[in-house]
C-alpha positions as CSV (number, residue, x, y, z in Angstrom):
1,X,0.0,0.0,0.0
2,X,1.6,3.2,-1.1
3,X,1.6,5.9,1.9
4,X,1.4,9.2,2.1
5,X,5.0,11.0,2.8
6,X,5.3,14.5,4.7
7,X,7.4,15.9,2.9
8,X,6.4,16.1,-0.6
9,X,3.0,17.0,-2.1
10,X,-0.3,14.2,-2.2
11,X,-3.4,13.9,-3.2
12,X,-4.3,16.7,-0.8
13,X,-2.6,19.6,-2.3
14,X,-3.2,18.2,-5.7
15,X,-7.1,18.9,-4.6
16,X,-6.4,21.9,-3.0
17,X,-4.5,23.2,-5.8
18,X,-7.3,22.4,-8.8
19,X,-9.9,24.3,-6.8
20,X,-7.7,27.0,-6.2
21,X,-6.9,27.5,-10.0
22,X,-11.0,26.6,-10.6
23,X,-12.2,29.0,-8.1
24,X,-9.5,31.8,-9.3
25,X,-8.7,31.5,-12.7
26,X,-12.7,29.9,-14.3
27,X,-14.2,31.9,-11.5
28,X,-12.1,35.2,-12.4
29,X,-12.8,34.7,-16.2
30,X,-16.4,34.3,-15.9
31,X,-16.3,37.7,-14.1
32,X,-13.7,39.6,-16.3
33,X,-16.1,38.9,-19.6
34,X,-18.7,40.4,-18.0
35,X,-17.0,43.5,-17.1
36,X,-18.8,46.9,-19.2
37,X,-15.2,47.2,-20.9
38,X,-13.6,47.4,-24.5
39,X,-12.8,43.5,-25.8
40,X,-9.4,44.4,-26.1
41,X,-8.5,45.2,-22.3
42,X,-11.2,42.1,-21.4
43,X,-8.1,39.8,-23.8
44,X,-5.7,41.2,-22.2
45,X,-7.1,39.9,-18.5
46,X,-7.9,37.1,-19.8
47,X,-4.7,36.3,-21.2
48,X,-3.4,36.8,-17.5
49,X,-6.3,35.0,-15.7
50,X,-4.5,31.2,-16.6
51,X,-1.2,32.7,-14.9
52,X,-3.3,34.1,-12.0
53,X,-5.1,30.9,-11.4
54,X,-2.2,28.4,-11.6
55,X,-0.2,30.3,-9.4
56,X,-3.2,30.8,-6.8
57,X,-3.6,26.9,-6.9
58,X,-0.4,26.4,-6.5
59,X,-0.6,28.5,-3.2
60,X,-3.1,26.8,-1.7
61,X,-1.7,24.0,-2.2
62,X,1.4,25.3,-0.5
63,X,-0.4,27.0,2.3
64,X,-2.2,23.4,2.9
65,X,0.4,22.1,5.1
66,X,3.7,24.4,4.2
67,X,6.0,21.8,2.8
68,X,9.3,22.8,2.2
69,X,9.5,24.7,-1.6
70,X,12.0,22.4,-2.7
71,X,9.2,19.5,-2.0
72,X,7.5,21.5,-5.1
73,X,11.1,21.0,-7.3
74,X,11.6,25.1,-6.5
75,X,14.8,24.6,-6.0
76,X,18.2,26.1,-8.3
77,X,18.8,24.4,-11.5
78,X,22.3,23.9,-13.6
79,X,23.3,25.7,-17.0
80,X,23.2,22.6,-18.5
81,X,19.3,22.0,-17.4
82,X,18.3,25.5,-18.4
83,X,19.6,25.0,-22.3
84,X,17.7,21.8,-22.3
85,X,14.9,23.5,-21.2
86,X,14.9,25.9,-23.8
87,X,15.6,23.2,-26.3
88,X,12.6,21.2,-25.0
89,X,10.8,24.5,-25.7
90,X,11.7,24.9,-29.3
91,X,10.8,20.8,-29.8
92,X,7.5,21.3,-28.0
93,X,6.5,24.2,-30.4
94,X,7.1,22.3,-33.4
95,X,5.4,18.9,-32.0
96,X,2.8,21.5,-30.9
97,X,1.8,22.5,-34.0
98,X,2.2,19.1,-35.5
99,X,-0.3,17.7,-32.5
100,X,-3.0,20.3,-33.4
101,X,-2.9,19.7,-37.5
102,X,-3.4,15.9,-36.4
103,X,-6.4,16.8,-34.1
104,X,-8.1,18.8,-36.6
105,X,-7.7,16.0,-39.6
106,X,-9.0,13.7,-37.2
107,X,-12.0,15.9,-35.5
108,X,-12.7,18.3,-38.0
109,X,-12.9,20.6,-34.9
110,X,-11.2,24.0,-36.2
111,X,-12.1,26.1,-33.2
112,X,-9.8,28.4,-31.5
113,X,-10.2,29.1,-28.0
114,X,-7.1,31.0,-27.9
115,X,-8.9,34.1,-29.9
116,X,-9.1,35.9,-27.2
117,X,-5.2,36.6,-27.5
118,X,-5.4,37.8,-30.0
119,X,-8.1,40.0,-29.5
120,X,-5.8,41.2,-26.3
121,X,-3.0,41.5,-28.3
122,X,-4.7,43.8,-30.9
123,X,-5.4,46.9,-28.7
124,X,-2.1,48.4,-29.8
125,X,1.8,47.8,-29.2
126,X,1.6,47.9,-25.5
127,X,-1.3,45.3,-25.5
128,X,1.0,43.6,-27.9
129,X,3.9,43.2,-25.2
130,X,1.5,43.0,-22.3
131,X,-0.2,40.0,-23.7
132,X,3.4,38.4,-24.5
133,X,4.2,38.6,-21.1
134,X,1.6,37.7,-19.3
135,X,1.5,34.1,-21.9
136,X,4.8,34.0,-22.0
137,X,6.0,34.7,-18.3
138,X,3.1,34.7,-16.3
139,X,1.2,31.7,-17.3
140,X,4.8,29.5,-17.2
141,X,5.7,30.4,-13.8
142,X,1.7,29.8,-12.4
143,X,0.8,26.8,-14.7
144,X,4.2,24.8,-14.2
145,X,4.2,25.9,-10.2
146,X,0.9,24.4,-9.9
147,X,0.9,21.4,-12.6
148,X,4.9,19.9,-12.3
149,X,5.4,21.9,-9.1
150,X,2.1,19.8,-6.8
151,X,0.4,18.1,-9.3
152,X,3.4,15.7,-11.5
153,X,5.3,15.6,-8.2
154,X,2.8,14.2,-6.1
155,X,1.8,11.7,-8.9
156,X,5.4,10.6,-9.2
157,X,4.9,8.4,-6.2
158,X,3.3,6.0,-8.4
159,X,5.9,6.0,-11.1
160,X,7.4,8.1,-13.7
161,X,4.9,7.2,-16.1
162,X,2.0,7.9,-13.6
163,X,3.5,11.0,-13.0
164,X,4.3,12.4,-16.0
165,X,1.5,11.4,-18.5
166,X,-1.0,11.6,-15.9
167,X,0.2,15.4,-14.9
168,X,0.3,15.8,-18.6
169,X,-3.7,15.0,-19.2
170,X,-5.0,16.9,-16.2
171,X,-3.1,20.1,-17.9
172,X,-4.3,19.4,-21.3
173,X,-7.7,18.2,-19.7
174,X,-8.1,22.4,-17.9
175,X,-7.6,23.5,-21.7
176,X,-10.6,21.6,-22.7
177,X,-11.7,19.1,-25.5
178,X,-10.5,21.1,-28.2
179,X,-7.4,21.9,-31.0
180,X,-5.7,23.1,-27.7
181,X,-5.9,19.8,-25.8
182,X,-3.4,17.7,-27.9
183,X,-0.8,20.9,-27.7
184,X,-1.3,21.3,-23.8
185,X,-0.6,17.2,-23.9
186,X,2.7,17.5,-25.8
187,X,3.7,20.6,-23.8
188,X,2.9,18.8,-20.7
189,X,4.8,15.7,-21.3
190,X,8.2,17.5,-22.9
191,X,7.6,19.7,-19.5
192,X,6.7,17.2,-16.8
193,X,10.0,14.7,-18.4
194,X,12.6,17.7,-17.9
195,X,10.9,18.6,-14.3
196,X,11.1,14.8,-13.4
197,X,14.4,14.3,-14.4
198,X,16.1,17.8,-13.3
199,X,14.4,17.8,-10.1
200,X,13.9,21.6,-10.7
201,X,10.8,23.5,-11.7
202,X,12.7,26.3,-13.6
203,X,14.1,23.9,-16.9
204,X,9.7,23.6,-16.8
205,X,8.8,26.7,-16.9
206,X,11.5,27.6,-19.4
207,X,9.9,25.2,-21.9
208,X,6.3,26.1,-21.4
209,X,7.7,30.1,-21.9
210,X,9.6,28.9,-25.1
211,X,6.2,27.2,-26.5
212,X,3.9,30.3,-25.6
213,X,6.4,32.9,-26.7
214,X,5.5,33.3,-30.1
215,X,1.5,32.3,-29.5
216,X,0.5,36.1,-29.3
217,X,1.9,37.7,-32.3
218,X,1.3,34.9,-34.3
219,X,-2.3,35.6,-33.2
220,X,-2.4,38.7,-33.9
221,X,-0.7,38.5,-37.4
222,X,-3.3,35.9,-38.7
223,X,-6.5,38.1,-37.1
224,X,-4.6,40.7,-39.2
225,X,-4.5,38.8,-42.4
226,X,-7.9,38.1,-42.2
Protein backbone atom coordinates (compact mmCIF):
# COMPACT_ATOMS: atom_id res chain seq x y z
CA UNK A 1 0.00 0.00 0.00
CA UNK A 2 1.56 3.19 -1.11
CA UNK A 3 1.58 5.95 1.93
CA UNK A 4 1.44 9.21 2.14
CA UNK A 5 4.96 10.96 2.76
CA UNK A 6 5.26 14.46 4.69
CA UNK A 7 7.39 15.93 2.92
CA UNK A 8 6.39 16.05 -0.62
CA UNK A 9 2.97 16.99 -2.14
CA UNK A 10 -0.26 14.19 -2.22
CA UNK A 11 -3.45 13.89 -3.20
CA UNK A 12 -4.26 16.74 -0.77
CA UNK A 13 -2.64 19.57 -2.33
CA UNK A 14 -3.22 18.18 -5.66
CA UNK A 15 -7.12 18.86 -4.57
CA UNK A 16 -6.39 21.86 -2.99
CA UNK A 17 -4.50 23.18 -5.79
CA UNK A 18 -7.28 22.39 -8.76
CA UNK A 19 -9.90 24.32 -6.77
CA UNK A 20 -7.68 26.99 -6.19
CA UNK A 21 -6.94 27.46 -10.03
CA UNK A 22 -11.03 26.59 -10.60
CA UNK A 23 -12.21 28.99 -8.11
CA UNK A 24 -9.47 31.77 -9.27
CA UNK A 25 -8.66 31.53 -12.69
CA UNK A 26 -12.65 29.94 -14.30
CA UNK A 27 -14.16 31.85 -11.48
CA UNK A 28 -12.12 35.21 -12.38
CA UNK A 29 -12.84 34.70 -16.23
CA UNK A 30 -16.39 34.30 -15.88
CA UNK A 31 -16.27 37.75 -14.11
CA UNK A 32 -13.65 39.57 -16.26
CA UNK A 33 -16.05 38.93 -19.60
CA UNK A 34 -18.73 40.44 -17.99
CA UNK A 35 -16.98 43.48 -17.14
CA UNK A 36 -18.77 46.85 -19.21
CA UNK A 37 -15.18 47.21 -20.85
CA UNK A 38 -13.65 47.40 -24.53
CA UNK A 39 -12.79 43.51 -25.78
CA UNK A 40 -9.43 44.44 -26.14
CA UNK A 41 -8.54 45.19 -22.35
CA UNK A 42 -11.19 42.12 -21.36
CA UNK A 43 -8.05 39.84 -23.78
CA UNK A 44 -5.67 41.16 -22.17
CA UNK A 45 -7.09 39.94 -18.46
CA UNK A 46 -7.91 37.05 -19.82
CA UNK A 47 -4.71 36.25 -21.22
CA UNK A 48 -3.35 36.82 -17.54
CA UNK A 49 -6.30 34.99 -15.69
CA UNK A 50 -4.52 31.20 -16.55
CA UNK A 51 -1.20 32.66 -14.89
CA UNK A 52 -3.26 34.14 -12.05
CA UNK A 53 -5.15 30.94 -11.45
CA UNK A 54 -2.18 28.40 -11.62
CA UNK A 55 -0.21 30.26 -9.45
CA UNK A 56 -3.17 30.79 -6.76
CA UNK A 57 -3.64 26.88 -6.87
CA UNK A 58 -0.37 26.41 -6.51
CA UNK A 59 -0.57 28.52 -3.22
CA UNK A 60 -3.13 26.78 -1.72
CA UNK A 61 -1.70 24.01 -2.19
CA UNK A 62 1.40 25.26 -0.48
CA UNK A 63 -0.38 27.01 2.31
CA UNK A 64 -2.24 23.37 2.91
CA UNK A 65 0.38 22.11 5.13
CA UNK A 66 3.68 24.44 4.24
CA UNK A 67 5.95 21.81 2.77
CA UNK A 68 9.34 22.80 2.20
CA UNK A 69 9.50 24.70 -1.61
CA UNK A 70 11.96 22.39 -2.68
CA UNK A 71 9.25 19.49 -1.97
CA UNK A 72 7.49 21.53 -5.06
CA UNK A 73 11.06 20.96 -7.30
CA UNK A 74 11.58 25.05 -6.50
CA UNK A 75 14.75 24.59 -5.98
CA UNK A 76 18.18 26.07 -8.26
CA UNK A 77 18.78 24.40 -11.50
CA UNK A 78 22.32 23.90 -13.64
CA UNK A 79 23.26 25.69 -16.96
CA UNK A 80 23.22 22.56 -18.53
CA UNK A 81 19.27 21.98 -17.35
CA UNK A 82 18.34 25.54 -18.37
CA UNK A 83 19.62 25.03 -22.31
CA UNK A 84 17.72 21.78 -22.29
CA UNK A 85 14.92 23.51 -21.16
CA UNK A 86 14.91 25.95 -23.83
CA UNK A 87 15.63 23.19 -26.26
CA UNK A 88 12.60 21.21 -25.01
CA UNK A 89 10.81 24.53 -25.67
CA UNK A 90 11.68 24.88 -29.33
CA UNK A 91 10.84 20.84 -29.83
CA UNK A 92 7.53 21.27 -27.98
CA UNK A 93 6.53 24.18 -30.35
CA UNK A 94 7.08 22.32 -33.38
CA UNK A 95 5.44 18.90 -31.98
CA UNK A 96 2.77 21.47 -30.91
CA UNK A 97 1.78 22.45 -33.96
CA UNK A 98 2.20 19.09 -35.54
CA UNK A 99 -0.25 17.66 -32.49
CA UNK A 100 -3.05 20.28 -33.44
CA UNK A 101 -2.91 19.67 -37.50
CA UNK A 102 -3.41 15.93 -36.39
CA UNK A 103 -6.45 16.75 -34.07
CA UNK A 104 -8.11 18.77 -36.57
CA UNK A 105 -7.70 16.04 -39.63
CA UNK A 106 -9.01 13.71 -37.20
CA UNK A 107 -12.03 15.90 -35.48
CA UNK A 108 -12.65 18.33 -37.97
CA UNK A 109 -12.90 20.57 -34.89
CA UNK A 110 -11.24 24.05 -36.19
CA UNK A 111 -12.12 26.06 -33.15
CA UNK A 112 -9.81 28.43 -31.49
CA UNK A 113 -10.18 29.11 -28.04
CA UNK A 114 -7.14 30.96 -27.91
CA UNK A 115 -8.91 34.09 -29.94
CA UNK A 116 -9.13 35.93 -27.17
CA UNK A 117 -5.24 36.58 -27.45
CA UNK A 118 -5.44 37.77 -29.99
CA UNK A 119 -8.10 40.02 -29.53
CA UNK A 120 -5.85 41.20 -26.34
CA UNK A 121 -3.02 41.51 -28.31
CA UNK A 122 -4.67 43.76 -30.94
CA UNK A 123 -5.43 46.92 -28.70
CA UNK A 124 -2.05 48.39 -29.77
CA UNK A 125 1.77 47.84 -29.17
CA UNK A 126 1.61 47.85 -25.46
CA UNK A 127 -1.29 45.34 -25.52
CA UNK A 128 1.04 43.60 -27.89
CA UNK A 129 3.93 43.15 -25.20
CA UNK A 130 1.46 42.97 -22.33
CA UNK A 131 -0.16 39.97 -23.66
CA UNK A 132 3.45 38.43 -24.51
CA UNK A 133 4.16 38.57 -21.12
CA UNK A 134 1.63 37.66 -19.28
CA UNK A 135 1.48 34.14 -21.88
CA UNK A 136 4.85 34.00 -22.02
CA UNK A 137 5.96 34.68 -18.25
CA UNK A 138 3.14 34.73 -16.28
CA UNK A 139 1.19 31.70 -17.30
CA UNK A 140 4.79 29.48 -17.21
CA UNK A 141 5.69 30.38 -13.83
CA UNK A 142 1.70 29.80 -12.38
CA UNK A 143 0.81 26.81 -14.65
CA UNK A 144 4.19 24.80 -14.23
CA UNK A 145 4.18 25.93 -10.17
CA UNK A 146 0.87 24.37 -9.88
CA UNK A 147 0.88 21.39 -12.63
CA UNK A 148 4.88 19.87 -12.29
CA UNK A 149 5.43 21.88 -9.13
CA UNK A 150 2.14 19.79 -6.80
CA UNK A 151 0.41 18.10 -9.33
CA UNK A 152 3.38 15.75 -11.53
CA UNK A 153 5.34 15.59 -8.15
CA UNK A 154 2.79 14.22 -6.14
CA UNK A 155 1.78 11.67 -8.93
CA UNK A 156 5.40 10.59 -9.24
CA UNK A 157 4.89 8.37 -6.20
CA UNK A 158 3.35 5.99 -8.39
CA UNK A 159 5.86 5.95 -11.05
CA UNK A 160 7.43 8.07 -13.71
CA UNK A 161 4.91 7.22 -16.14
CA UNK A 162 1.96 7.86 -13.60
CA UNK A 163 3.53 10.98 -13.00
CA UNK A 164 4.26 12.42 -16.01
CA UNK A 165 1.51 11.43 -18.48
CA UNK A 166 -0.98 11.62 -15.88
CA UNK A 167 0.23 15.36 -14.86
CA UNK A 168 0.31 15.84 -18.57
CA UNK A 169 -3.72 14.95 -19.21
CA UNK A 170 -4.97 16.91 -16.22
CA UNK A 171 -3.05 20.08 -17.87
CA UNK A 172 -4.30 19.40 -21.31
CA UNK A 173 -7.69 18.25 -19.69
CA UNK A 174 -8.08 22.44 -17.90
CA UNK A 175 -7.59 23.51 -21.70
CA UNK A 176 -10.59 21.58 -22.66
CA UNK A 177 -11.69 19.08 -25.55
CA UNK A 178 -10.47 21.13 -28.23
CA UNK A 179 -7.43 21.90 -31.02
CA UNK A 180 -5.66 23.11 -27.67
CA UNK A 181 -5.94 19.77 -25.81
CA UNK A 182 -3.41 17.74 -27.87
CA UNK A 183 -0.76 20.87 -27.68
CA UNK A 184 -1.29 21.26 -23.76
CA UNK A 185 -0.63 17.21 -23.86
CA UNK A 186 2.69 17.50 -25.85
CA UNK A 187 3.69 20.60 -23.75
CA UNK A 188 2.90 18.79 -20.68
CA UNK A 189 4.85 15.72 -21.34
CA UNK A 190 8.22 17.47 -22.88
CA UNK A 191 7.63 19.68 -19.55
CA UNK A 192 6.75 17.19 -16.79
CA UNK A 193 9.96 14.66 -18.45
CA UNK A 194 12.64 17.68 -17.91
CA UNK A 195 10.89 18.59 -14.35
CA UNK A 196 11.13 14.77 -13.41
CA UNK A 197 14.44 14.29 -14.45
CA UNK A 198 16.08 17.77 -13.28
CA UNK A 199 14.37 17.80 -10.09
CA UNK A 200 13.93 21.60 -10.69
CA UNK A 201 10.84 23.54 -11.67
CA UNK A 202 12.71 26.32 -13.56
CA UNK A 203 14.09 23.90 -16.89
CA UNK A 204 9.75 23.60 -16.83
CA UNK A 205 8.84 26.66 -16.90
CA UNK A 206 11.47 27.57 -19.43
CA UNK A 207 9.92 25.16 -21.89
CA UNK A 208 6.31 26.08 -21.44
CA UNK A 209 7.70 30.05 -21.92
CA UNK A 210 9.57 28.92 -25.06
CA UNK A 211 6.19 27.16 -26.46
CA UNK A 212 3.91 30.33 -25.55
CA UNK A 213 6.38 32.94 -26.70
CA UNK A 214 5.49 33.32 -30.15
CA UNK A 215 1.49 32.30 -29.46
CA UNK A 216 0.48 36.05 -29.30
CA UNK A 217 1.94 37.70 -32.26
CA UNK A 218 1.30 34.88 -34.34
CA UNK A 219 -2.30 35.58 -33.21
CA UNK A 220 -2.38 38.74 -33.85
CA UNK A 221 -0.73 38.50 -37.40
CA UNK A 222 -3.29 35.94 -38.72
CA UNK A 223 -6.49 38.05 -37.05
CA UNK A 224 -4.59 40.69 -39.18
CA UNK A 225 -4.54 38.79 -42.35
CA UNK A 226 -7.94 38.13 -42.19
Amino acid sequence: MTTHSPTRPGWPEIIAGLTGLVVVGFGGSILVMRLPIDPATVGLMMTAMSGIGGMAGFLAAYWLRRLDLAAFGIRATTRRWTLIGVVGGILGFLAKGAAILAYIAITDDQSSPQDIYAEGGSGGALNLVLATFFLAVVTPLGEEFLFRGVVTTALLRYGAVVGVVGGALIFAGFHGINPIFPAAFVSGLIAGEIFRRSGSIWPAVLVHAVINLPTVPVLVMARMAD
